[in-house]
N, C-alpha and C positions, 0 to 999 in steps of 0.2 A: 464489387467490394475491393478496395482496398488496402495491401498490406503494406504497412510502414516499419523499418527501424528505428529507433529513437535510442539519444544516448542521453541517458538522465544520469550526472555521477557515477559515468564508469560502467553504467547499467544499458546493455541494450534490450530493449522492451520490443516484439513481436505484437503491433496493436494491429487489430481487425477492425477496421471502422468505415462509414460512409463519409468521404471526404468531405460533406458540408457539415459533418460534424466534427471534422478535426477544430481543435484547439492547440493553440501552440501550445509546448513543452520546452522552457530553456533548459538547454547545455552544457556542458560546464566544458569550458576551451583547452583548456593548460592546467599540469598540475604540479605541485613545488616538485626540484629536480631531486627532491629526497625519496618521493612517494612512489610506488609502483600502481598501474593499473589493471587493478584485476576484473577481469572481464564477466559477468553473471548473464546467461539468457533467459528470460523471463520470458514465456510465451503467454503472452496474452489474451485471456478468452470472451471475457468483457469487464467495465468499470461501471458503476451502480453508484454515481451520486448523490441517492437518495434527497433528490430535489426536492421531494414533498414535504418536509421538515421545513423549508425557506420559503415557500408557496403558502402553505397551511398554517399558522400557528399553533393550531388545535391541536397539527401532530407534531408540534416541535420536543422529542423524547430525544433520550439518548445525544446530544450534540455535545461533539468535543470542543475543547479551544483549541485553537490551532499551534500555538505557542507550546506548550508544554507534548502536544505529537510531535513538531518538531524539537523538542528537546530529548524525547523518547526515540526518535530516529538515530540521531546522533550516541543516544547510551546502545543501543542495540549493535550500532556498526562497530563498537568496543567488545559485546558480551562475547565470550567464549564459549566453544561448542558447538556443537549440531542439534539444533531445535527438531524434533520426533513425536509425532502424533500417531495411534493404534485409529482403526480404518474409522470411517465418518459415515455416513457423511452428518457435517455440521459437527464433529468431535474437534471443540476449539479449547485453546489455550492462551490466556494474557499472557503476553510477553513485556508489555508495558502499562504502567498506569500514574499518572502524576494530574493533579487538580483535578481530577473530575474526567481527566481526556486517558482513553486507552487504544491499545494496539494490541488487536488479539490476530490469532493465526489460525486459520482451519486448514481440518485435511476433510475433503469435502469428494475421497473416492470411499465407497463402500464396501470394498473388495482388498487395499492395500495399504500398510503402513506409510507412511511420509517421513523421510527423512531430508531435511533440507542442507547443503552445503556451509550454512553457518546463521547466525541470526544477523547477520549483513541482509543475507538474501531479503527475510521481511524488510528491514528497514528499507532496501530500497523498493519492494513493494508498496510498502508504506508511502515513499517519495512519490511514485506514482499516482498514489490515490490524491495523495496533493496537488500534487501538478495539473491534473487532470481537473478536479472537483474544487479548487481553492480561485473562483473567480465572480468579478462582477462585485457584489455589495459583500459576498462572503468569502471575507478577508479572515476575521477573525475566530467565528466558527468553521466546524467541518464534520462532516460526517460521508461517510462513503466506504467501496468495498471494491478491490481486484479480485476475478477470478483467473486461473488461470488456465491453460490447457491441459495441466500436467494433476489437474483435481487439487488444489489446493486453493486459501484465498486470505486475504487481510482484507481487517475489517479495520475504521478509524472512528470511534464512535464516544460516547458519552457514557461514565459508567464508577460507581461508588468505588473508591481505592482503599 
């Protein structure tokens, strides 16, 4: 097994994966000399593309557009605050919803509250799940899930606003 760091926007992501199944991940190089970079570790526990939605038609439920996740991403790295879920598992909360495409957050331990350092942190979870799951014919939908080490996870899925 292989452990990698990845810097997705300032995000270094902790992925555990078999290297014939890495997929790249771009970078981001430089950033305006106005901005500071604040550093998040996201440990990694796995990524759940739920392929069977693009394979199946039968089961195509729930699919996001990718477009307005990525416009959700972007509002979240704005929101104010420290996102807080009381223990899970599966005890989730939308944090984003636009067309039809949502960003929910779980705390997915059963024993402990979750409190996260700011709702940046999804969002670059979020980025994640893109990064990872946004390839091949499926550009324009998405659907997929991080979990992490830390018991937590985003989800990016299809879902009435």
């Amino acid at each position: 097994m292989l452990v990698s760091k990845i810097l997705i926007g300032g995000v270094f992501a902790m992925l555990q994966m078999h290297p014939t199944a890495a997929i790249p991940i771009n970078a981001t190089s430089s950033l305006p000399s106005n901005m500071t970079l604040e550093r998040r570790i996201i440990n990694i526990d796995s990524v759940d593309c739920h392929d069977e939605w693009y394979q199946e038609p039968a089961v195509r439920t729930k699919i996001a557009l990718t477009k307005p996740i990525l416009e959700g991403i972007a509002y979240l790295k704005q929101v104010a605050g420290t996102p807080k879920l009381s223990p899970g598992p599966k005890n989730c909360d939308r944090v984003s919803c636009s067309d039809m495409s949502a960003i929910v957050w779980c705390n997915e331990d059963p024993d402990t509250t979750k409190e996260l350092p700011s709702y940046a942190t999804i969002a670059e979870a979020a980025e994640i799940v893109v990064s990872w799951c946004q390839r091949g014919k499926k550009k324009k939908h998405i659907k997929g899930q991080v979990y992490t080490q830390e018991k937590w996870s985003v989800i990016l899925e299809g879902d009435e606003c």
